[in-house]
N, C-alpha and C positions, 0 to 999 in steps of 0.2 A: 613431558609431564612426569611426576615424580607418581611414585608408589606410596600409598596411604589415603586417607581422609581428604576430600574437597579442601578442609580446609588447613590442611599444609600444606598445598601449594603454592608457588612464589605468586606473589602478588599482578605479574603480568599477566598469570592465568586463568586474572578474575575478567577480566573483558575480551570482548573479540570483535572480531570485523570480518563481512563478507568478503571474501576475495574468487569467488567463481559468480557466473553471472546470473546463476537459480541455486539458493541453499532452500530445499525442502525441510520443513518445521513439520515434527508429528506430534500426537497426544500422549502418548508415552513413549518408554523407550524399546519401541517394538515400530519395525514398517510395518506390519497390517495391521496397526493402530489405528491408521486414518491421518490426514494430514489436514494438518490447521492452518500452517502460514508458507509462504515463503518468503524466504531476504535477497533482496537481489543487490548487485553488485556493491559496495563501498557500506552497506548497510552494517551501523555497528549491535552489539549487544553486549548485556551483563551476565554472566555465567553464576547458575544459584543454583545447582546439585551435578553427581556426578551419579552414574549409575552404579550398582555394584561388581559390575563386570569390567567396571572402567571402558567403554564402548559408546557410550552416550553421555551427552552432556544437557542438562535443564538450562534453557535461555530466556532472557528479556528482552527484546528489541527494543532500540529506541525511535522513539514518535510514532507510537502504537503501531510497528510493523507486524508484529503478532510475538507468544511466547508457546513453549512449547522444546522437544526432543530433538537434537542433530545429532547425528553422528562424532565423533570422536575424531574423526579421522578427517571431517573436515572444517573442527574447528581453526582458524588461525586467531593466533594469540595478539593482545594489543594493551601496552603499558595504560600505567593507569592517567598518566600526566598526558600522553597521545589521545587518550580515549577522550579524555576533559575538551580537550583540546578541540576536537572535530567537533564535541557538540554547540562548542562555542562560538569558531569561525564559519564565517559560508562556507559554501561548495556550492557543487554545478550538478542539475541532474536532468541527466539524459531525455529526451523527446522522440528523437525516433526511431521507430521501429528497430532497426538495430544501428550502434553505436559501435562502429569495429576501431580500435585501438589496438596497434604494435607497443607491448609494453616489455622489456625483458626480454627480449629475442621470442617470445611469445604474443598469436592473437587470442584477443576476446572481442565478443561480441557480446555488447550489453543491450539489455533492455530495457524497453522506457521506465523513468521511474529510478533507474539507477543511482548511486552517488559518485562523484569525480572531485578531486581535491587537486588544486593547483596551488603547489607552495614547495619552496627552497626543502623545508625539513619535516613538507608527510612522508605517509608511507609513498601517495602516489604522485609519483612529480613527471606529470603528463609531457611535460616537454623536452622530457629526453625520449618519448614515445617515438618510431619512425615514421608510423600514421595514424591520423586522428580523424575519422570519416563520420558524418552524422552532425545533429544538432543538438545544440543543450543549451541550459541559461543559468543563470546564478537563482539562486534557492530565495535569496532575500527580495528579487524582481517580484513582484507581486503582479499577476493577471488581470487583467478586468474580465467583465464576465463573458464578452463576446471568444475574446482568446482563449476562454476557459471551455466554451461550449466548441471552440474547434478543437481542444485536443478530446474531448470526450469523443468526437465524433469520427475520431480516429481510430476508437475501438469498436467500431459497429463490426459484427460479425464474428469475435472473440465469443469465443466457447464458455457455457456455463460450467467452469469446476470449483468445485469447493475445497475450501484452503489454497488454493492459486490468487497467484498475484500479477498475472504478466499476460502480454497478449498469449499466448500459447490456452490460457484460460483461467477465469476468477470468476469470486461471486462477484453479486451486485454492489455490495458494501467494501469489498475490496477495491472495485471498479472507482467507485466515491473516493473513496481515500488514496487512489494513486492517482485519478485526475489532478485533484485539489494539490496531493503533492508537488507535482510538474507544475502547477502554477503559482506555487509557494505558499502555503498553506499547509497544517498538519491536523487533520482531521482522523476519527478509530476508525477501524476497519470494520466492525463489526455492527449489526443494524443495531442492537442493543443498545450498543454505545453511542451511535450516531442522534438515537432518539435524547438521550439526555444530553448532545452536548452543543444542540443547538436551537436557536431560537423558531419555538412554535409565531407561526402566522397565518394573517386568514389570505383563503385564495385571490384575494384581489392585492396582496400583496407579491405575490408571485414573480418572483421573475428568473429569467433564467440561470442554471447552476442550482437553483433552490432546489429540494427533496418534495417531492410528493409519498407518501407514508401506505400503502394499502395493507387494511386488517382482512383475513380468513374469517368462515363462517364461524367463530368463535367468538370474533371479535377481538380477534391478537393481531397485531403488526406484524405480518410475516413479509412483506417485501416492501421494496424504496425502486423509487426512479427517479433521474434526473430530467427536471424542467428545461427545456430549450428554447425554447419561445417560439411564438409563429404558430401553439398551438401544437405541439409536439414536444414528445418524452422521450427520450431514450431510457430502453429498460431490459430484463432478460426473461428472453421467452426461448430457454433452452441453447441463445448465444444472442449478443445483446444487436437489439433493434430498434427504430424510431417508429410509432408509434404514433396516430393521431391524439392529442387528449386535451380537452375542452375544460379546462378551471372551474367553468358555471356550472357547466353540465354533470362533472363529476360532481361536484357541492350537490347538486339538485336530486341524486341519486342515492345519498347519505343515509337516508330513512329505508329503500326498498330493499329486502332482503337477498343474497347473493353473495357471489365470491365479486373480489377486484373491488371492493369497495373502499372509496379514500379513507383515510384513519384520520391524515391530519399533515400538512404543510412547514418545511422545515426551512430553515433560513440556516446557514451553516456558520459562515462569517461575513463579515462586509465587505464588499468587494467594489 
């Protein structure tokens, strides 16, 4: 990286790509800032300030992985024609638990949710790899929703941390958006977001994969769970769990005053 202004730097140094298998995102550019996101492995982004100490760098992720502060030191850099390039072709992401790849005379071990690029002229061309342990599918395979509620069900017992994105621990809405990833789907991470980007329905629509919505005694939306059917939620009560919850029952509960009360039913995409 050259010396001066963000914006004299060579143009390769305007995007970038994960290449470790957890890049921590903060709120500024300070660790005890608090941490918003994390990128995990193959995960690209667009670089849009630089700090004045040169030590941090302001990022974008792309397909709402989060935005937010990384370190400097572990950005790695990605042409702008590369960068185009990944958004446009498939890839492969990762499913279980961990993904151990010999890449470079080096291992990693990726985590679910990861990105993997198999081709002659990416960065990663898996098949010169020595081993490739794990499973994964192509991004463009679409899930149904029975497949979608067993990879959810994969994460029961994942720790509630905020700004996490990986079993090690996430929120709720991170939890949503990296199911739906693995199933090929790009969904926000964020509840805020989730609430505007998908289609409100009434409980008898319900089915599983869909959002159930609960408002605080204010009457705010402050947490989401995932429908599973059979009469059960997955959701996080300090690390994520299934949960009995009855569709009518909660509808019938709407008017009595209380915490956990439904808000409103989300349909994401079609599946």
């Amino acid at each position: 990286m050259q010396n001066g202004t963000f914006n004299a730097w060579p143009i390769e140094d305007t995007f970038g790509i994960c290449r470790v298998s957890l890049l921590p995102v903060y709120a500024s550019a300070s660790i005890g800032s608090g941490l918003v996101s994390q990128l995990l492995y193959g995960e690209t982004y667009r670089l849009l300030k630089v700090s004045e100490d040169r030590q941090w760098l302001m990022i974008e992720a792309e397909r709402f992985a989060g935005s937010g502060w990384i370190r400097a030191v572990q950005h790695d850099s990605l042409g702008e024609e590369a960068f185009h390039r990944l958004q446009q072709n498939d890839f492969q992401v990762t499913l279980s638990a961990i993904v151990t790849i010999q890449l470079s005379g080096r291992q990693l071990n990726l985590l679910p949710g990861s990105n993997l690029y198999f081709s002659d002229n990416e960065l990663f061309d898996l098949r010169e790899s020595v081993q490739i342990q794990g499973a994964w599918k192509s991004f463009s395979e679409k899930y149904n929703r029975d497949q979608l509620v067993n990879l959810a069900t994969a994460f029961v017992n994942t720790p509630l941390f905020y700004g996490g994105r990986s079993l090690y621990g996430l929120s709720m809405a991170a939890f949503v958006h990296l199911v739906y990833k693995q199933a090929g789907y790009t969904v926000p991470a964020y509840l805020s977001s989730l609430l505007d980007y998908g289609t409100h329905i009434d409980h008898a629509e319900l089915l599983p994969g869909d959002l159930v919505v609960f408002k605080n005694l204010a009457q705010i939306p402050d947490r989401v769970g995932m429908y599973l059917g059979n009469e059960e939620l997955i959701e996080m009560h300090g690390a994520l769990v299934i949960t009995p919850f009855n569709p009518d029952k909660a509808v019938a509960k709407r008017n009595i005053s209380g915490r956990n009360q439904v808000h409103e039913f989300i349909k994401l995409v079609s599946l």
